[in-house]
Backbone as CSV, one residue per row, in Angstrom:
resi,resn,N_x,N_y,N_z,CA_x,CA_y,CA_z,C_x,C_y,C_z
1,UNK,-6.854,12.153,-16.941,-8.083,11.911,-16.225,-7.768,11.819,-14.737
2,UNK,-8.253,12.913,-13.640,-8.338,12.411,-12.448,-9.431,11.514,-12.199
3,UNK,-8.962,10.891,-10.949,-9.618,9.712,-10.018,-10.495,9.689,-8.698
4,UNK,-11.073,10.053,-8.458,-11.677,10.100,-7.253,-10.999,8.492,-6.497
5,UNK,-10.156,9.021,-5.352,-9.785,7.469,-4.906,-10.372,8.039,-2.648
6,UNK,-10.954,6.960,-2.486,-11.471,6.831,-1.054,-11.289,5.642,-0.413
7,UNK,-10.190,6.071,0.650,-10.066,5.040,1.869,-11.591,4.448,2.493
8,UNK,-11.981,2.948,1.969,-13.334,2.698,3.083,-12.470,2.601,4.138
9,UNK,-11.334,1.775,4.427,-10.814,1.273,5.292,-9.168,0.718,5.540
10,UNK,-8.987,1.083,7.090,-7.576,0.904,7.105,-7.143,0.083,8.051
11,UNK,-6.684,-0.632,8.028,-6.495,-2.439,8.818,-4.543,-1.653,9.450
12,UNK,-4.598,-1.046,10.240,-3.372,-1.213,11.095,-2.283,-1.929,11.256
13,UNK,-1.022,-2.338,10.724,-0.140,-3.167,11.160,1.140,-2.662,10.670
14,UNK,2.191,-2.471,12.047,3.429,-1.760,11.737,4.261,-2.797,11.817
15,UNK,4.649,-3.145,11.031,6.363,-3.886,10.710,7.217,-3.682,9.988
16,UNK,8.535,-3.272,10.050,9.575,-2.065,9.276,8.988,-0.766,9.253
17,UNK,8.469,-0.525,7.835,7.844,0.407,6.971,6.256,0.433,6.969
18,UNK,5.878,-0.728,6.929,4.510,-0.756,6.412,3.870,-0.353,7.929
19,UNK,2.748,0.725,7.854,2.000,0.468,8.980,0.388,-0.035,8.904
20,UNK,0.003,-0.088,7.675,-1.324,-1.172,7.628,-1.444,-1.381,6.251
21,UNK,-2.635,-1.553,5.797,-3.083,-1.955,4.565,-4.671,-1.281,4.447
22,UNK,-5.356,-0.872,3.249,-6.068,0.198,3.193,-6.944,-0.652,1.939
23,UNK,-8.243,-0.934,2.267,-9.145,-0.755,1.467,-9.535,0.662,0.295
24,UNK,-9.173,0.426,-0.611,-9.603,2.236,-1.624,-10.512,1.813,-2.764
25,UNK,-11.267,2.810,-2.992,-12.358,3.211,-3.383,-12.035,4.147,-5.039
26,UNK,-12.080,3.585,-5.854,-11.933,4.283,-6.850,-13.214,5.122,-8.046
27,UNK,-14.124,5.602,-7.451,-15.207,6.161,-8.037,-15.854,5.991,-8.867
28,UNK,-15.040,6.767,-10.026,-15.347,6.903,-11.503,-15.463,5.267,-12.445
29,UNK,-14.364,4.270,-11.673,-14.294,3.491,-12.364,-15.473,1.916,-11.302
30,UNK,-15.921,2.687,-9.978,-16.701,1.680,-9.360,-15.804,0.514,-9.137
31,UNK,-14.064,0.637,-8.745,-13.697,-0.166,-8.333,-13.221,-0.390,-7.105
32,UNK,-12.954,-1.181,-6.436,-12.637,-1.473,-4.762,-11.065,-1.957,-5.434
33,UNK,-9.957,-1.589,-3.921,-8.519,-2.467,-4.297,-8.458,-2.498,-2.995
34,UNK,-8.390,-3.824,-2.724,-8.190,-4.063,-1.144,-6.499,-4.389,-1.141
35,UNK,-6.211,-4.218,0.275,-5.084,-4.423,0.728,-3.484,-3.583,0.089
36,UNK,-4.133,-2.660,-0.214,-2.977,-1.791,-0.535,-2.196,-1.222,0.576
37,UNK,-0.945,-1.558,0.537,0.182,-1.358,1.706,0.376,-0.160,1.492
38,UNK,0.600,0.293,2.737,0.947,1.867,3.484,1.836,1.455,3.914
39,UNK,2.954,2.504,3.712,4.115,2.339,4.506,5.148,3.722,4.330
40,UNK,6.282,3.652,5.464,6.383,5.447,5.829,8.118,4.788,6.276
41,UNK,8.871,5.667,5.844,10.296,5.484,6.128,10.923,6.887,5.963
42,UNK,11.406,7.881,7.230,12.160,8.668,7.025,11.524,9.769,6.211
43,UNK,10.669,9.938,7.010,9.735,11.508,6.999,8.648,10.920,5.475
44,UNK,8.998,9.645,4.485,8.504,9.609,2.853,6.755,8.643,3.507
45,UNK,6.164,8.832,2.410,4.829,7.890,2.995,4.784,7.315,1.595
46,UNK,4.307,6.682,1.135,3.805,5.531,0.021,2.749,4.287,0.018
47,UNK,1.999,4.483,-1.067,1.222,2.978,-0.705,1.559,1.909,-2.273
48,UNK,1.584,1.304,-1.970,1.966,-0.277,-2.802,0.995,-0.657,-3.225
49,UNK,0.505,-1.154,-4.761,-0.902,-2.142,-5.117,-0.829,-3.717,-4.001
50,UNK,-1.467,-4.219,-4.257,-1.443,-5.773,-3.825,-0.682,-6.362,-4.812
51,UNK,0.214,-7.380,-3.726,1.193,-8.337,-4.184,0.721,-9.849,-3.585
52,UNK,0.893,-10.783,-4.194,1.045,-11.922,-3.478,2.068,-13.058,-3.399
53,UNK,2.473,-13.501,-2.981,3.832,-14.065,-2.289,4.206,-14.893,-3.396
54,UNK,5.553,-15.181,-3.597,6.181,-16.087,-4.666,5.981,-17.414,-4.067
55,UNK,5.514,-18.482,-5.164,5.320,-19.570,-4.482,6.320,-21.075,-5.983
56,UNK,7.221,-21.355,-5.362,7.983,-22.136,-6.136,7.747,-24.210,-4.948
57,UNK,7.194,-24.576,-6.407,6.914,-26.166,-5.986,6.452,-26.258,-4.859
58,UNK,5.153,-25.277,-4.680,4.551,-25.798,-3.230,5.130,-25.165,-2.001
59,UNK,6.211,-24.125,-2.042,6.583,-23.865,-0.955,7.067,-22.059,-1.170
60,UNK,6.678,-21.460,-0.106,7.066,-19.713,-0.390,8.546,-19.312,-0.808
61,UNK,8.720,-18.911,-1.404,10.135,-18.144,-1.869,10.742,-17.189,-0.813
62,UNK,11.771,-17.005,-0.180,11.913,-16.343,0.628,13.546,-15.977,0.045
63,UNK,13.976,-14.361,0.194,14.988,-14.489,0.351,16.579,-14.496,0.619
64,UNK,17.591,-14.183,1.306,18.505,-14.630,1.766,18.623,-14.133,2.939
65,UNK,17.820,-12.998,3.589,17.343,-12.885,4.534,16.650,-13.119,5.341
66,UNK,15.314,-14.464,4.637,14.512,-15.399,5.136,13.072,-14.441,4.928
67,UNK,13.285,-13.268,4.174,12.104,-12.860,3.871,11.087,-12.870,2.767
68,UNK,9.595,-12.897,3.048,9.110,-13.763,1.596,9.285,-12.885,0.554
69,UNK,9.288,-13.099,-0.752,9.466,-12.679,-2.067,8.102,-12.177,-2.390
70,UNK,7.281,-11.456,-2.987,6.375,-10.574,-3.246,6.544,-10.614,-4.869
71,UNK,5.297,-11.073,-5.490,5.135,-10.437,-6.921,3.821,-9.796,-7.352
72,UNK,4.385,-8.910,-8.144,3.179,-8.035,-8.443,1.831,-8.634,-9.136
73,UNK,0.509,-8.452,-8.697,-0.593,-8.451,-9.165,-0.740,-7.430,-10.233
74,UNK,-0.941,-6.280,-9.853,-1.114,-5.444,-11.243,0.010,-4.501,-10.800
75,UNK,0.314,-3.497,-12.208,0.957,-2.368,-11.958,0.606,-1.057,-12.925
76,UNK,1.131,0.197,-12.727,0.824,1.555,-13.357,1.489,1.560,-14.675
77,UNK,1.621,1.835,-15.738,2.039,1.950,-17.341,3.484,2.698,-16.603
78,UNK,3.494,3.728,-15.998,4.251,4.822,-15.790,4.658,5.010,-14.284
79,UNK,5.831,5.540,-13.993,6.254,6.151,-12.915,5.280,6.982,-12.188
80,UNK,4.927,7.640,-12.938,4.374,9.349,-12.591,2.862,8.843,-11.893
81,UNK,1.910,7.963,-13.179,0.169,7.483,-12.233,0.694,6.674,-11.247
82,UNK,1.679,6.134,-11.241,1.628,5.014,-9.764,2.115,6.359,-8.416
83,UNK,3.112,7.119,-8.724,3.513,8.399,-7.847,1.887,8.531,-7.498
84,UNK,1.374,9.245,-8.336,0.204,9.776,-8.211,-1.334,9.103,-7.628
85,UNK,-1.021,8.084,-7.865,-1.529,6.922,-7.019,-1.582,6.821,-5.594
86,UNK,-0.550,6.720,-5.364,0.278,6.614,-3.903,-0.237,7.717,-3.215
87,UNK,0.453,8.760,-3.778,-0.263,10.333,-3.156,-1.530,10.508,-2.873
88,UNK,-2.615,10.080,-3.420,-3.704,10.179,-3.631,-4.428,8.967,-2.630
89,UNK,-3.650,7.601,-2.234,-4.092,6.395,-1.529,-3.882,7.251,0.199
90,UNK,-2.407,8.037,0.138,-2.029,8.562,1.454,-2.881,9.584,2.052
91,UNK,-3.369,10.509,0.900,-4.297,11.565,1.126,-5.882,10.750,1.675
92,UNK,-6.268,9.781,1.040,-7.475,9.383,1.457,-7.590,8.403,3.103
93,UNK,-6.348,7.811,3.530,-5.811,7.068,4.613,-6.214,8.491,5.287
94,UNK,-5.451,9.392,5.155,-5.052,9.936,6.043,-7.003,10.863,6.433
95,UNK,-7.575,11.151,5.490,-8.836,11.817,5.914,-10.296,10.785,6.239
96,UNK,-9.435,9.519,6.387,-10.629,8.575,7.308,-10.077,8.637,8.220
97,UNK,-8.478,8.423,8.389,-7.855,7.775,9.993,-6.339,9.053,10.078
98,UNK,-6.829,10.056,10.620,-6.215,11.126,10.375,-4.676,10.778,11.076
99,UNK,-5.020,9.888,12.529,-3.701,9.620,13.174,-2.858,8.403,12.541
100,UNK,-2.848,7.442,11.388,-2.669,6.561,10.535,-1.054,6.414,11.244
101,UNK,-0.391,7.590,10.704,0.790,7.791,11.061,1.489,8.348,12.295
102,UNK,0.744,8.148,12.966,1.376,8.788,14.290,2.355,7.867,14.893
103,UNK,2.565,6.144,14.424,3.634,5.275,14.774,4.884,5.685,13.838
104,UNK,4.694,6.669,12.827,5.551,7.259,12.037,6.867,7.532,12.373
105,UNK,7.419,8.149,13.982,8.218,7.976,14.624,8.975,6.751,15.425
106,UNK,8.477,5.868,15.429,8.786,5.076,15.532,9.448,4.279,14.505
107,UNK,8.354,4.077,13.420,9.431,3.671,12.279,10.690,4.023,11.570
108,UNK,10.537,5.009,11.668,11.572,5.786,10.438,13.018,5.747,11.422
């Protein structure tokens, strides 16, 4: 089954890899997924579902680099629909906010 997936919106923010986070639009199924990470390293682009931060006794998990720990909210059965996912989140970024990646050089 394809997906009709549509960027409403793309919230900007480059740090490492990631350069924003993307509101998408999934059609067929009338669902919204906010905050799906975009991010671009060395010519590759990808977007990430929503994660939210590891939280142990009240306090964020971070780690040994002092960076926070991330666990998954949902995920794809398979390699291949989450690939296809991604492809499909980058394609729709890219035909609301065509220049998305133009900090692309910079990152990579």
């Amino acid at each position: 089954m394809k997906l009709t997936i549509r960027c409403r919106e793309f919230k900007p923010l480059v740090r490492n890899t990631l350069i924003g986070f993307a509101d998408v639009h999934i059609s067929e199924m009338r669902l919204v997924v906010r905050d799906v990470a975009v991010h671009t390293k060395n010519g590759k682009r990808w977007a990430q579902l929503p994660a939210k931060p590891q939280i142990r006794d009240g306090t964020l998990v971070k780690n040994e680099d002092g960076k926070i720990q991330y666990v998954p909210i949902m995920h794809f059965d398979t390699r291949e629909v989450a690939d296809a996912f991604s492809a499909a989140v980058i394609n729709a970024v890219l035909d609301l906010v065509p220049e998305a990646f133009d900090t692309e050089a910079a990152v990579s």
